[in-house]
N, C-alpha and C positions, 0 to 999 in steps of 0.2 A: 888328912881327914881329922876332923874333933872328934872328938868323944861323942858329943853328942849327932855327929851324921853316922859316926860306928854304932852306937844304940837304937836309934832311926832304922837303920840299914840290918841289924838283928831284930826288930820288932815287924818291919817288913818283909821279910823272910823268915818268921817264926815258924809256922806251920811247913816250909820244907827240910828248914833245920830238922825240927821234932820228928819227923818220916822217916830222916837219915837214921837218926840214931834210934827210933821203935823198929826200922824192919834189917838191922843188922847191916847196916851201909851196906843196902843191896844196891849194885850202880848194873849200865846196862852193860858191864865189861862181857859180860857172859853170849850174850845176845851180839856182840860186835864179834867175839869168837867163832862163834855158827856160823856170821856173815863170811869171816875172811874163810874159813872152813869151806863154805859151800860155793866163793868166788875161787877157791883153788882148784877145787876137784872141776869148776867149768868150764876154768882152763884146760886143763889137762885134758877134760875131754876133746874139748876144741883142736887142741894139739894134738892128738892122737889120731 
């Protein structure tokens, strides 16, 4: 990659960069926890 398809490719994704870094690299790691959380317990119920 040049330089300038790397600066291209950061002015193209300015505005999600800037999001990362104003809301505290919130990612959806939290919300895939809940997910694997409440596919566990559906199991178990299933299994029970």
């Amino acid at each position: 990659m040049s330089v300038q398809g790397f600066v291209s490719m950061l002015q193209d994704h300015k505005e999600g960069i800037c999001n990362f870094a104003k809301y505290d690299r919130l990612t959806s790691s939290i919300i895939e926890a809940g997910n694997v959380s409440i596919g566990l317990a559906l199991l178990r119920f299933v299994e029970s």
